[in-house]
MIBAMAR-868190 format. One record per atom (N, C-alpha, C): residue number from 1; residue in three letters; chain; atom name; x, y, z. Coordinates in steps of 0.05 Angstrom, whole numbers, plus 5000, padded with zeros to 4 digits. Each point is the difference from the previous one (the first is absolute). Layout:
// residues N
     k     r   c    a      X      Y      Z
   NUM   ALA   A   CA      X      Y      Z
...
END
This chain:
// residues 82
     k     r   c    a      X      Y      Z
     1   UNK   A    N   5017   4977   5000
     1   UNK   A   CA   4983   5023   5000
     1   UNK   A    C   5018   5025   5000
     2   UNK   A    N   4993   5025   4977
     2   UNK   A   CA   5014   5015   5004
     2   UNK   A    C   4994   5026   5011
     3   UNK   A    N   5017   5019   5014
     3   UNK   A   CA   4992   5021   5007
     3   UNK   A    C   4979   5027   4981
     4   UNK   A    N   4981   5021   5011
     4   UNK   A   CA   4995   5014   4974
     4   UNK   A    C   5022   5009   4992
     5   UNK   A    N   5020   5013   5010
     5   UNK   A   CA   5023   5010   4988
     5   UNK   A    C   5020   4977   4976
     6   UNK   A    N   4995   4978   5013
     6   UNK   A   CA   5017   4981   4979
     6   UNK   A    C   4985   4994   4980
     7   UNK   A    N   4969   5005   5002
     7   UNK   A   CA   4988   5001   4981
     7   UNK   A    C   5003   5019   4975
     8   UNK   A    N   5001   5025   5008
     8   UNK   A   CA   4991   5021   4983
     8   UNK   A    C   5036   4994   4992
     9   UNK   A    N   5018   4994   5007
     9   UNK   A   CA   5030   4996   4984
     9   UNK   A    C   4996   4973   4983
    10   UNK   A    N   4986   4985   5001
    10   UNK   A   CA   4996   4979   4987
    10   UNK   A    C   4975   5009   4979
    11   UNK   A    N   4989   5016   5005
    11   UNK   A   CA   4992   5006   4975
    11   UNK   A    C   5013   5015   4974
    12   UNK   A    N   5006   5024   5017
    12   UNK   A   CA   5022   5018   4984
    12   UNK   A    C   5028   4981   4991
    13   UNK   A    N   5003   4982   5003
    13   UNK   A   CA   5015   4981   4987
    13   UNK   A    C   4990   4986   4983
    14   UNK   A    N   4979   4991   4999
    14   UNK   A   CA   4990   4995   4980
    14   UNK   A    C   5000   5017   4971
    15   UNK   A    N   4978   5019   5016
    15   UNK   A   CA   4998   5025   4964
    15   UNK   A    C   5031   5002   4997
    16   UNK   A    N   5019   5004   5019
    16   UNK   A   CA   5022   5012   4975
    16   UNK   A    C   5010   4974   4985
    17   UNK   A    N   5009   4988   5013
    17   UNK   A   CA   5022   4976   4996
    17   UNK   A    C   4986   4980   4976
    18   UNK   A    N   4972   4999   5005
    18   UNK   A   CA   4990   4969   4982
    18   UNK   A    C   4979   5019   4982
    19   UNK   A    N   4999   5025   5007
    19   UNK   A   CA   4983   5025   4974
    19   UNK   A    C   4971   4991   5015
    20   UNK   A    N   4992   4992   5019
    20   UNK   A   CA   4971   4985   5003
    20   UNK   A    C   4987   5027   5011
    21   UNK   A    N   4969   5007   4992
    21   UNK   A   CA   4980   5011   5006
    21   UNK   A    C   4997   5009   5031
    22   UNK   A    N   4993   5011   5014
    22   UNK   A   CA   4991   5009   5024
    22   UNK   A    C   4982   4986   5010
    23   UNK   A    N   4976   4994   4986
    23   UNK   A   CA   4983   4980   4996
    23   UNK   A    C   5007   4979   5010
    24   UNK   A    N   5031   4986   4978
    24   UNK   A   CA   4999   4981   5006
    24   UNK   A    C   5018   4991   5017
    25   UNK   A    N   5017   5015   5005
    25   UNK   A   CA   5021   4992   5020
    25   UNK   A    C   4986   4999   5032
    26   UNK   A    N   4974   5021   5002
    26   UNK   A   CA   4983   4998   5020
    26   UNK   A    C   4991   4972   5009
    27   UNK   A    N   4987   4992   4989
    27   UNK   A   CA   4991   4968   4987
    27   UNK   A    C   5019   4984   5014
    28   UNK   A    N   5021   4991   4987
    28   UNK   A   CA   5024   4983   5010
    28   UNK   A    C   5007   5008   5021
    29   UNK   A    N   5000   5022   5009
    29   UNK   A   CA   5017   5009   5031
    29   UNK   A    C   4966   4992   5019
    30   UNK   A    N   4982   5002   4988
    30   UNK   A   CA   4976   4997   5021
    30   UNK   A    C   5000   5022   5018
    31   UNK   A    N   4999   5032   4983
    31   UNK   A   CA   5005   5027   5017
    31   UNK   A    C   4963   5014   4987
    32   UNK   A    N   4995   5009   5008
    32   UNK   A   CA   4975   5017   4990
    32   UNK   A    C   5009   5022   4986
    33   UNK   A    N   4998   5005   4970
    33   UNK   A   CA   5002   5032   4988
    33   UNK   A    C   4999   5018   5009
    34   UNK   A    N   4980   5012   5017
    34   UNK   A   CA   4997   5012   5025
    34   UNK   A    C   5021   5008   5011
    35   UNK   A    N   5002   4982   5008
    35   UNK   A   CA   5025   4998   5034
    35   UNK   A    C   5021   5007   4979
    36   UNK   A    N   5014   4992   4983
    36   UNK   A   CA   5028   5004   4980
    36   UNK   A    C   5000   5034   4997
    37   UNK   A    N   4975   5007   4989
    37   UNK   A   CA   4999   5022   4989
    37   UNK   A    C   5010   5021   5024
    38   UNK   A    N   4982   4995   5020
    38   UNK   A   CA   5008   5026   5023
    38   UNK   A    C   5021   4999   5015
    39   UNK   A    N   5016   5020   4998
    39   UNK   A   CA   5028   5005   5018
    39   UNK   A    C   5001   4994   5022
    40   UNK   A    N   5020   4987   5023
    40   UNK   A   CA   4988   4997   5026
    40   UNK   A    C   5011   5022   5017
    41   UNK   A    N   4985   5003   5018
    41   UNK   A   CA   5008   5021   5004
    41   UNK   A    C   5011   4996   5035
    42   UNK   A    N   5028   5016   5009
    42   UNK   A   CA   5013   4989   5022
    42   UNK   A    C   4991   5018   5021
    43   UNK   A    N   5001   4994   5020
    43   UNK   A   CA   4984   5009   5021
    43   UNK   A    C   5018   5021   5018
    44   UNK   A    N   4995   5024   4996
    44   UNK   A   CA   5036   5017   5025
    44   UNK   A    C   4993   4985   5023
    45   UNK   A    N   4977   4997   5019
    45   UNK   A   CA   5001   4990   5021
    45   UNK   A    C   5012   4978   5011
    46   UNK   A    N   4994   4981   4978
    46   UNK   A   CA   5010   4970   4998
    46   UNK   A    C   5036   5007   5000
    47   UNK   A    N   5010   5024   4990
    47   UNK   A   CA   5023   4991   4996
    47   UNK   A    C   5019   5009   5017
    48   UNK   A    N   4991   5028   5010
    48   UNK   A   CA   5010   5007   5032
    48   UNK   A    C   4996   4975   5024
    49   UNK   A    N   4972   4981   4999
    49   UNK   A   CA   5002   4987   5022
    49   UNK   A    C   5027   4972   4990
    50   UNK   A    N   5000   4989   4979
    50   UNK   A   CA   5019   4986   4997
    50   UNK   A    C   5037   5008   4997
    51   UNK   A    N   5000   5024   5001
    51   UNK   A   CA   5026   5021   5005
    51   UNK   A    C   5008   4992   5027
    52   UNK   A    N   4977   5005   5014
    52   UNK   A   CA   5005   4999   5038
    52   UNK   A    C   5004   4981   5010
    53   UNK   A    N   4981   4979   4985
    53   UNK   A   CA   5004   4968   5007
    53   UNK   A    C   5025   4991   4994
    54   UNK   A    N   5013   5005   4976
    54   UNK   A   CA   5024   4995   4994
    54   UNK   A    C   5022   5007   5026
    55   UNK   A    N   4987   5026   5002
    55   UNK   A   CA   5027   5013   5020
    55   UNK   A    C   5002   4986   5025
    56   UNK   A    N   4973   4987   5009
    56   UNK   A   CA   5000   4991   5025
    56   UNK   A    C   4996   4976   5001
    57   UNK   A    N   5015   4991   4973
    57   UNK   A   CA   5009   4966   4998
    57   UNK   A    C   5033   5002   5003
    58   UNK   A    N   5009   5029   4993
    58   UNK   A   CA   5033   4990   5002
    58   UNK   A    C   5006   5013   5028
    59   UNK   A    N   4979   5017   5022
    59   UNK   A   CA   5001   5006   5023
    59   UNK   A    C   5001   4977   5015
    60   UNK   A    N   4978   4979   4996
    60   UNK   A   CA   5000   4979   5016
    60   UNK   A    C   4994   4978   4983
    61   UNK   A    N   5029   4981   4985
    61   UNK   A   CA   4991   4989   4982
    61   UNK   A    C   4989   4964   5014
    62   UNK   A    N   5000   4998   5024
    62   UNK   A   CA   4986   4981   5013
    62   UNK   A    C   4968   5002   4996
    63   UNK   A    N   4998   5020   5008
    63   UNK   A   CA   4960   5005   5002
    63   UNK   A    C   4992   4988   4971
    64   UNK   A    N   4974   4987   5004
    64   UNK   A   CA   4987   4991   4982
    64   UNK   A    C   4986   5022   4991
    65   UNK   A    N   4982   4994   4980
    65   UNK   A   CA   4982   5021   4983
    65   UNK   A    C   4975   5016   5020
    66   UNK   A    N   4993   4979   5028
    66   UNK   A   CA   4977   5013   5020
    66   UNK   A    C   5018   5022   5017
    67   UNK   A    N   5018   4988   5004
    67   UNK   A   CA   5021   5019   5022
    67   UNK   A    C   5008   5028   4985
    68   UNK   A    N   5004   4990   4977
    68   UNK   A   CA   5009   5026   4988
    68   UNK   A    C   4971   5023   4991
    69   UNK   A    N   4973   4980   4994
    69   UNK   A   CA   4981   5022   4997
    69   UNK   A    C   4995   5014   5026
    70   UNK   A    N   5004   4988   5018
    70   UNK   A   CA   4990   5007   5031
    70   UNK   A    C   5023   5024   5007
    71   UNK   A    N   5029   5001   4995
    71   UNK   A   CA   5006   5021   5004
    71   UNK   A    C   4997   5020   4983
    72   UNK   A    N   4997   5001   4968
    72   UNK   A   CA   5002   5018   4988
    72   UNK   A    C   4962   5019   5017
    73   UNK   A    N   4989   4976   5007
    73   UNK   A   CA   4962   5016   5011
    73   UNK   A    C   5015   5016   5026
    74   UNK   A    N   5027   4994   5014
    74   UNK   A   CA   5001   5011   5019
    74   UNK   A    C   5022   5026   4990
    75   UNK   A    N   5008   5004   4986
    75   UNK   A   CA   5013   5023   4989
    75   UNK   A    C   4984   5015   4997
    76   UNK   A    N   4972   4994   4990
    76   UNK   A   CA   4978   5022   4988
    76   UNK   A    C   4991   4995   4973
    77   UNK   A    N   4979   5017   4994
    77   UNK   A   CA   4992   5004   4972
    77   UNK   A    C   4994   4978   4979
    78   UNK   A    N   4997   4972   5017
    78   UNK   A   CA   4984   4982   4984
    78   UNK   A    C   4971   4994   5022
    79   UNK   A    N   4991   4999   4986
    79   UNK   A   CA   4969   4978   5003
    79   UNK   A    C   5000   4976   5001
    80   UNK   A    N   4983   4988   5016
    80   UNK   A   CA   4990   4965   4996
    80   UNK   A    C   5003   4994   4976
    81   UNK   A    N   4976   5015   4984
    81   UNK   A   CA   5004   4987   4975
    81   UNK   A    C   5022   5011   4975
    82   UNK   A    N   5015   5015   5014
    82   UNK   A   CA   5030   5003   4969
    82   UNK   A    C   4995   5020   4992
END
């Protein structure tokens, strides 16, 4: 199973490399036209919280992924839900 992102590169490998359709390279990858067509779009929030996470994986590179969300909630400025 592939990711959407490995998808939408497996399509665009398609059209260039083998000349195949949009259509049809959709088809074979099993991606929706749709979904190919629209840009994805990256999230700033998503990428400041994974900046911090990073930082406070090489602060305490023992803590697992709960320890480390639990201090970054105790630093501040996250929410329950992210």
């Amino acid at each position: 199973m592939l990711s959407p992102a490995r998808k939408r590169r497996a399509v665009e490998h398609l059209e260039a490399h083998f000349e195949a359709s949009e259509r049809r390279a959709c088809r074979v990858v099993g991606r929706p036209r749709a979904t190919q067509q629209c840009e994805p779009q990256e999230r700033s929030d998503e990428v400041v919280l994974v900046q911090r996470m990073h930082a406070q994986v090489r602060q305490h590179p023992r803590c697992g992924y709960r320890r480390s969300w639990v201090l970054l909630r105790q630093e501040g400025g996250l929410d329950s839900t992210g």
